[in-house]
N, CA, C and O atoms as a GROMACS GRO file, in nm:
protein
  348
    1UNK      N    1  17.586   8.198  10.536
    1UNK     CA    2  17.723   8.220  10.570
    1UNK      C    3  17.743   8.369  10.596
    1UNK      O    4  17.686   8.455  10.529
    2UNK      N    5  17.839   8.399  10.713
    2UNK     CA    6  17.835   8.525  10.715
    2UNK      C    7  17.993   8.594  10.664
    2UNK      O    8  18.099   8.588  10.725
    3UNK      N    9  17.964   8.657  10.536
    3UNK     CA   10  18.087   8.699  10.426
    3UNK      C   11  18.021   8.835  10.356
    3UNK      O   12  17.905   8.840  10.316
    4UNK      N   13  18.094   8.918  10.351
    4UNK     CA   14  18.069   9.079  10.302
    4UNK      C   15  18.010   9.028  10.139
    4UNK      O   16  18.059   8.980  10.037
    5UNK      N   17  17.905   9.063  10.178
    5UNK     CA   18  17.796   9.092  10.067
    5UNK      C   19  17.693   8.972  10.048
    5UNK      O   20  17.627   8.983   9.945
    6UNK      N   21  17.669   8.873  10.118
    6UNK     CA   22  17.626   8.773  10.124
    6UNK      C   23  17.443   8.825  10.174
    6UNK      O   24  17.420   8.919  10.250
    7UNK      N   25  17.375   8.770  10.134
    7UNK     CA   26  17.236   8.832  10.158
    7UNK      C   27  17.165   8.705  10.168
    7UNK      O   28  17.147   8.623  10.077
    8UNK      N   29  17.112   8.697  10.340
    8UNK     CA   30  16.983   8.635  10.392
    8UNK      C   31  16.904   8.638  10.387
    8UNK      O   32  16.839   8.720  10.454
    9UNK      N   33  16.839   8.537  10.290
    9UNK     CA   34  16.708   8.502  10.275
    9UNK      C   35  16.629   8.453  10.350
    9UNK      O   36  16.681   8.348  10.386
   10UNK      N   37  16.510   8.467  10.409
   10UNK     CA   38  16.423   8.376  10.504
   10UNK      C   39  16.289   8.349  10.421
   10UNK      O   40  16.250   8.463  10.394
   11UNK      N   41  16.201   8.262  10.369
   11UNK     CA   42  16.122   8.240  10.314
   11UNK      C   43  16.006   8.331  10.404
   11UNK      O   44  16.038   8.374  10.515
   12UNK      N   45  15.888   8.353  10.356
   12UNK     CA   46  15.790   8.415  10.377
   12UNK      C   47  15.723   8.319  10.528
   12UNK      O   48  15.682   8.386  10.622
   13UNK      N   49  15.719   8.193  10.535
   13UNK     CA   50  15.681   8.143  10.636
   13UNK      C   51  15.741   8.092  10.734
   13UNK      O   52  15.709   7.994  10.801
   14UNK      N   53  15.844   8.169  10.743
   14UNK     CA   54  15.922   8.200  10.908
   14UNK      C   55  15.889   8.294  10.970
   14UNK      O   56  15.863   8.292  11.091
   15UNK      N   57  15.881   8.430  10.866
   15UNK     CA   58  15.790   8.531  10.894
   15UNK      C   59  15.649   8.533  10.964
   15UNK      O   60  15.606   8.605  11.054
   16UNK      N   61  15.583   8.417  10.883
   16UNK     CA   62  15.435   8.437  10.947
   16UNK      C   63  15.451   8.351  11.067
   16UNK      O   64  15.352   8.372  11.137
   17UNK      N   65  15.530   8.263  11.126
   17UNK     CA   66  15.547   8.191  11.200
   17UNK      C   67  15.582   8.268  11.335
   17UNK      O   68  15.537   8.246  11.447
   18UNK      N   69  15.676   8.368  11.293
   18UNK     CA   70  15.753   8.460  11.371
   18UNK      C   71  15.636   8.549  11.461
   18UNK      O   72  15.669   8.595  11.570
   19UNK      N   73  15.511   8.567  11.411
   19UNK     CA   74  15.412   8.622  11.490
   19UNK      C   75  15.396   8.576  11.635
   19UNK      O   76  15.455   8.613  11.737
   20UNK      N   77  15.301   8.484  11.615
   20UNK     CA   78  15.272   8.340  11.721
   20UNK      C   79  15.390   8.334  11.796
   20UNK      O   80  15.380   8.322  11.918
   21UNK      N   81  15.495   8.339  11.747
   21UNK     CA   82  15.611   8.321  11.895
   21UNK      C   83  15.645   8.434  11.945
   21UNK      O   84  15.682   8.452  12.061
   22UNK      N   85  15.631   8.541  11.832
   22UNK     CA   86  15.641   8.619  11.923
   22UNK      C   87  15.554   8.681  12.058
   22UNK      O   88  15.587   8.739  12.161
   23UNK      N   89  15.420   8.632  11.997
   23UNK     CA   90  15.285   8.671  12.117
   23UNK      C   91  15.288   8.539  12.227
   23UNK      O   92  15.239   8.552  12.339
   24UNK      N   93  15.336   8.440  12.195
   24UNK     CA   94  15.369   8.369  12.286
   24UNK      C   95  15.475   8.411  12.419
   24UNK      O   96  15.458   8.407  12.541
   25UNK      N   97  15.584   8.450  12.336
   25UNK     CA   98  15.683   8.452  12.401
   25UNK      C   99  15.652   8.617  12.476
   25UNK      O  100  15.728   8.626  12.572
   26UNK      N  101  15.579   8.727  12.465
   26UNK     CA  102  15.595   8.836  12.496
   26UNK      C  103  15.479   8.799  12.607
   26UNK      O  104  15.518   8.814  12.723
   27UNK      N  105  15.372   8.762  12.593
   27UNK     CA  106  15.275   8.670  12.713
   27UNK      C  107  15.347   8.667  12.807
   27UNK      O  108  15.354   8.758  12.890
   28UNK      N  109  15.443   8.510  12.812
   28UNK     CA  110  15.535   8.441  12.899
   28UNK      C  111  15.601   8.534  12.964
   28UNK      O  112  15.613   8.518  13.085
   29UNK      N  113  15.660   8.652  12.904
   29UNK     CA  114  15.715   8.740  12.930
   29UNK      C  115  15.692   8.818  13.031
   29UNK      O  116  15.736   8.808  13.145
   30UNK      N  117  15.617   8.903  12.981
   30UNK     CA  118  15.523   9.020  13.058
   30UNK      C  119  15.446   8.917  13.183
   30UNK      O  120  15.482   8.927  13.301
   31UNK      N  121  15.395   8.871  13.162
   31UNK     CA  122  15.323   8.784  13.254
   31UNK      C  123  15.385   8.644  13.373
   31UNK      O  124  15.371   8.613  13.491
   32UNK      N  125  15.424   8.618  13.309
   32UNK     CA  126  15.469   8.472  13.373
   32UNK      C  127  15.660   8.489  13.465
   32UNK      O  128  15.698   8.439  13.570
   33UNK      N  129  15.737   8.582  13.363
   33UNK     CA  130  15.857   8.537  13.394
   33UNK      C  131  15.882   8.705  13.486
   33UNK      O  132  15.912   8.726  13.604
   34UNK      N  133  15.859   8.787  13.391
   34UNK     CA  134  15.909   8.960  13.460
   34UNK      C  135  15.761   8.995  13.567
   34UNK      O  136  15.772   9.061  13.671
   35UNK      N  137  15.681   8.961  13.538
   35UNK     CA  138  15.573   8.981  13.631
   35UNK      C  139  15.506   9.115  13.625
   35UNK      O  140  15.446   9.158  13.723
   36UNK      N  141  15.511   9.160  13.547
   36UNK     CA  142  15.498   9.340  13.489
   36UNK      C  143  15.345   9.379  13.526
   36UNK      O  144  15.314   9.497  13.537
   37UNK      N  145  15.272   9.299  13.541
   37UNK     CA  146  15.123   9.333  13.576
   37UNK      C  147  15.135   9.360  13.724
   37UNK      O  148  15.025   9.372  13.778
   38UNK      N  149  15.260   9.376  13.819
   38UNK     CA  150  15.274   9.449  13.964
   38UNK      C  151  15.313   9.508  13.960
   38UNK      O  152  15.340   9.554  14.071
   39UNK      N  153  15.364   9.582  13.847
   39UNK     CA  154  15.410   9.708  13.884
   39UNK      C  155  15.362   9.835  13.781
   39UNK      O  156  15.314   9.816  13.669
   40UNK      N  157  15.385   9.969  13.841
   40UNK     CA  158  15.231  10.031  13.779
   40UNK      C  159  15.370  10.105  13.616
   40UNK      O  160  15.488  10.089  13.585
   41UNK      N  161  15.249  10.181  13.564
   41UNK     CA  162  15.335  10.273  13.413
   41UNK      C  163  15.363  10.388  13.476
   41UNK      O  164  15.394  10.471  13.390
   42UNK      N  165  15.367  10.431  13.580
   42UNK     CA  166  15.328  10.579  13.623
   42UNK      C  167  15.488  10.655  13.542
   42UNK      O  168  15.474  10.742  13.456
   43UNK      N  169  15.586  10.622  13.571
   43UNK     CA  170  15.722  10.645  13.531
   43UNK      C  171  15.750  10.643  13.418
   43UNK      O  172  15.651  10.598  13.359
   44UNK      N  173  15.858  10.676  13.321
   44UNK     CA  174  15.934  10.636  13.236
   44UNK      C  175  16.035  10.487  13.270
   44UNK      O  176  16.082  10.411  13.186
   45UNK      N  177  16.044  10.480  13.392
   45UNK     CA  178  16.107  10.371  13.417
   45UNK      C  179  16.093  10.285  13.370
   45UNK      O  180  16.170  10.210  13.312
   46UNK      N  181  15.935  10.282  13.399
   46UNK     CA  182  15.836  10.169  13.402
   46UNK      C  183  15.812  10.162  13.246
   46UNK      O  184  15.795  10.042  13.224
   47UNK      N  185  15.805  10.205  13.172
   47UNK     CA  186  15.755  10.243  13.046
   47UNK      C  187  15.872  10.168  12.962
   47UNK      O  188  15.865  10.083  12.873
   48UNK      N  189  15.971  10.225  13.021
   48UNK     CA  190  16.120  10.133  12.978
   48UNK      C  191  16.138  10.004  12.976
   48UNK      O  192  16.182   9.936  12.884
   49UNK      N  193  16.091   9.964  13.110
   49UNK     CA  194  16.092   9.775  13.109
   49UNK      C  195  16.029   9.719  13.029
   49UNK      O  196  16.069   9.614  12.979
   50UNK      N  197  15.861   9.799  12.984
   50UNK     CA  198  15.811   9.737  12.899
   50UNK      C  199  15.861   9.717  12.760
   50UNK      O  200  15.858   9.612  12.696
   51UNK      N  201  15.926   9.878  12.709
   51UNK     CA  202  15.954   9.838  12.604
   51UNK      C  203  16.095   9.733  12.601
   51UNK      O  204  16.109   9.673  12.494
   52UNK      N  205  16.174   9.714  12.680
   52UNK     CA  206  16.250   9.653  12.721
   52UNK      C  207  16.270   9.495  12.705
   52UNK      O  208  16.374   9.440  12.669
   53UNK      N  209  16.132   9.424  12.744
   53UNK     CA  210  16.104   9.341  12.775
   53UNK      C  211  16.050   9.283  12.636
   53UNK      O  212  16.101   9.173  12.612
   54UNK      N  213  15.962   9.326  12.538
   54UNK     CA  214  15.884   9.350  12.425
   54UNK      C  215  16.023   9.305  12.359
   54UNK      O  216  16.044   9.186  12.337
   55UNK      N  217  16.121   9.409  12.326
   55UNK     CA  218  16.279   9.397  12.264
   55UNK      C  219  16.308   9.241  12.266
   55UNK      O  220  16.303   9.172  12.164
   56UNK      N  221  16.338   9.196  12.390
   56UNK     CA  222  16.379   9.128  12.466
   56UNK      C  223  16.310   8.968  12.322
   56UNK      O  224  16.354   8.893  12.235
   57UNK      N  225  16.180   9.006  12.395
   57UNK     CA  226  16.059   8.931  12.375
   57UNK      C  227  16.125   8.848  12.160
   57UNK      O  228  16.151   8.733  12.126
   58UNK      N  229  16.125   8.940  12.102
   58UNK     CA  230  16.138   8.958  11.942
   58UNK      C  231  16.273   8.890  11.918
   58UNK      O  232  16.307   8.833  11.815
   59UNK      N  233  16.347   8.904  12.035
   59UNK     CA  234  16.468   8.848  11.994
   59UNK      C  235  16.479   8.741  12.037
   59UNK      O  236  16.571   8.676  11.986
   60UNK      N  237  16.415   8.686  12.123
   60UNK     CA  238  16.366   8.526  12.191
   60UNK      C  239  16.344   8.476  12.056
   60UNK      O  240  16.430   8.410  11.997
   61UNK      N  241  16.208   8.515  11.994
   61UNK     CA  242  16.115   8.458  11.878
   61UNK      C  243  16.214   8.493  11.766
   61UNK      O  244  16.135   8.545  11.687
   62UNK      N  245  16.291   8.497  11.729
   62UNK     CA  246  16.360   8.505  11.645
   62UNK      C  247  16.487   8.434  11.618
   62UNK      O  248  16.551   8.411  11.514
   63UNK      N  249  16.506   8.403  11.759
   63UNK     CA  250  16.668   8.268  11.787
   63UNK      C  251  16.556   8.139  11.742
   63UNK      O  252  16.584   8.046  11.666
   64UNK      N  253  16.430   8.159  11.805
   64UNK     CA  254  16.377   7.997  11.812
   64UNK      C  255  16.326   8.026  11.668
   64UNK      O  256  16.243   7.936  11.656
   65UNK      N  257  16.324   8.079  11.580
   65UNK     CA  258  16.284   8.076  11.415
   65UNK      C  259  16.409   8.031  11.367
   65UNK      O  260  16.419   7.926  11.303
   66UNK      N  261  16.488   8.089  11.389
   66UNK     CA  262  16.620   8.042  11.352
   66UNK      C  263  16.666   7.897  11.418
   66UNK      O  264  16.708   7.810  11.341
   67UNK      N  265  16.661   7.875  11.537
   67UNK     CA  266  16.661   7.722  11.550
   67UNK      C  267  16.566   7.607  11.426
   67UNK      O  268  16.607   7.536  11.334
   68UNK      N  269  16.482   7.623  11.459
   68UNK     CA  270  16.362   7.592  11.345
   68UNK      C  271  16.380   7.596  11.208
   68UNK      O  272  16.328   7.502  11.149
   69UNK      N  273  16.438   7.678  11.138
   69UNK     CA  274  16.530   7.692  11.016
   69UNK      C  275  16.604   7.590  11.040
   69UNK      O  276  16.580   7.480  10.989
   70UNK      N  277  16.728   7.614  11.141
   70UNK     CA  278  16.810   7.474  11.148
   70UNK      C  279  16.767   7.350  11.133
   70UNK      O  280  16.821   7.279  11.048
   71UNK      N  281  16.676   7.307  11.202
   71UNK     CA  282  16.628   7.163  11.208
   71UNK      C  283  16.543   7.143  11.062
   71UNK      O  284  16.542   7.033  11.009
   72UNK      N  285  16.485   7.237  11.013
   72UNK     CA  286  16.408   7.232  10.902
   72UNK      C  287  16.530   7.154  10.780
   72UNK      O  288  16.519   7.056  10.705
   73UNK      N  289  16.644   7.251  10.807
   73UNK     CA  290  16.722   7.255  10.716
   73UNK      C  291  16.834   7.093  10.730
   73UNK      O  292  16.881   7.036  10.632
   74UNK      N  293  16.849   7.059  10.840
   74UNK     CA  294  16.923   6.979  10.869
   74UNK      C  295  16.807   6.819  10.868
   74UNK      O  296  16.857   6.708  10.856
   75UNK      N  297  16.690   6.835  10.880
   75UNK     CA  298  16.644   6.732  10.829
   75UNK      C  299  16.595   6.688  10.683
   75UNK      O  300  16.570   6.581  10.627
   76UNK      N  301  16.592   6.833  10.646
   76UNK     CA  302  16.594   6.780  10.412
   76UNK      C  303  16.731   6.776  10.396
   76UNK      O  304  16.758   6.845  10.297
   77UNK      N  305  16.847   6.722  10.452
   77UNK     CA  306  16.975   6.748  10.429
   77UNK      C  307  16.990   6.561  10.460
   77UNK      O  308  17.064   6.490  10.392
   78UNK      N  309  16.937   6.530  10.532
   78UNK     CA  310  16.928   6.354  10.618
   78UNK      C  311  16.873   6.296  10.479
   78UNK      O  312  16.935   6.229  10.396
   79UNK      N  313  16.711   6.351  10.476
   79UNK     CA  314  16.614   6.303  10.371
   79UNK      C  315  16.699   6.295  10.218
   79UNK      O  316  16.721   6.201  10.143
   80UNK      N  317  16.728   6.415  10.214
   80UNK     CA  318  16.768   6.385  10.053
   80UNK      C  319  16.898   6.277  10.097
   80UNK      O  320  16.878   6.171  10.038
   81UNK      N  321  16.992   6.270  10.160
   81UNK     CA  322  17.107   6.215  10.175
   81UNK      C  323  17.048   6.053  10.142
   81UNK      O  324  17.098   5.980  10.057
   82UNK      N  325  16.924   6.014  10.236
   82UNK     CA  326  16.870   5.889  10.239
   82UNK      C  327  16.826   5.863  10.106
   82UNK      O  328  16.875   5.761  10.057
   83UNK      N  329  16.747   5.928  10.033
   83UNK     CA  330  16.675   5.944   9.915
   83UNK      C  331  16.830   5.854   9.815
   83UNK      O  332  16.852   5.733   9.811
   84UNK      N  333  16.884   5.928   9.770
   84UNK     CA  334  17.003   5.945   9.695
   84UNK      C  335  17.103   5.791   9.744
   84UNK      O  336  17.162   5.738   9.651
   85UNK      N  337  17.115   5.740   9.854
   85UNK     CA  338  17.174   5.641   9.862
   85UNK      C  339  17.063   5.500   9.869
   85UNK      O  340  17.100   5.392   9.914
   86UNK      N  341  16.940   5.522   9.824
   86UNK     CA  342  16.878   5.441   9.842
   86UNK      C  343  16.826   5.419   9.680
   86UNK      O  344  16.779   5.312   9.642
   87UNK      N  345  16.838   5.500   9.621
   87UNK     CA  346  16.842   5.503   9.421
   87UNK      C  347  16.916   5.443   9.387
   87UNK      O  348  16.935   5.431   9.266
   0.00000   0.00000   0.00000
């Protein structure tokens, strides 16, 4: 919940999870969607998109951890519900 003083917890293996999407998603990135291997570093410009893109990249992998939390969370929420009316 978001309320002044409230402190988010994420268990340790969203974290390690959070890797892998992120090298996934910065791949897809750089490679597949922005196309960054045509155009050269010579600039700061250029230097910019990358880090740009990288940014970009962390905050992708980090909505879809957080989706993933959701569903994690919203299916032991079904389970126990089932559990409990079936006792």
């Amino acid at each position: 919940m978001l309320v002044k003083g409230h402190i988010v917890n994420m268990r340790k293996i969203y974290w390690v999870l959070l890797i892998p999407i992120y090298i996934v998603v910065s791949y897809n990135n750089i490679f597949l969607d922005w196309q960054l291997q045509y155009s050269g570093v010579t600039e700061a410009e250029d230097f910019g998109r990358y880090v740009f893109v990288l940014c970009l990249s962390f905050c992708q992998s980090f909505i879809y951890i957080l989706i993933i939390r959701l569903v994690v969370s919203l299916l032991k929420y079904i389970f126990s519900k089932k559990q409990n009316s079936s006792s």
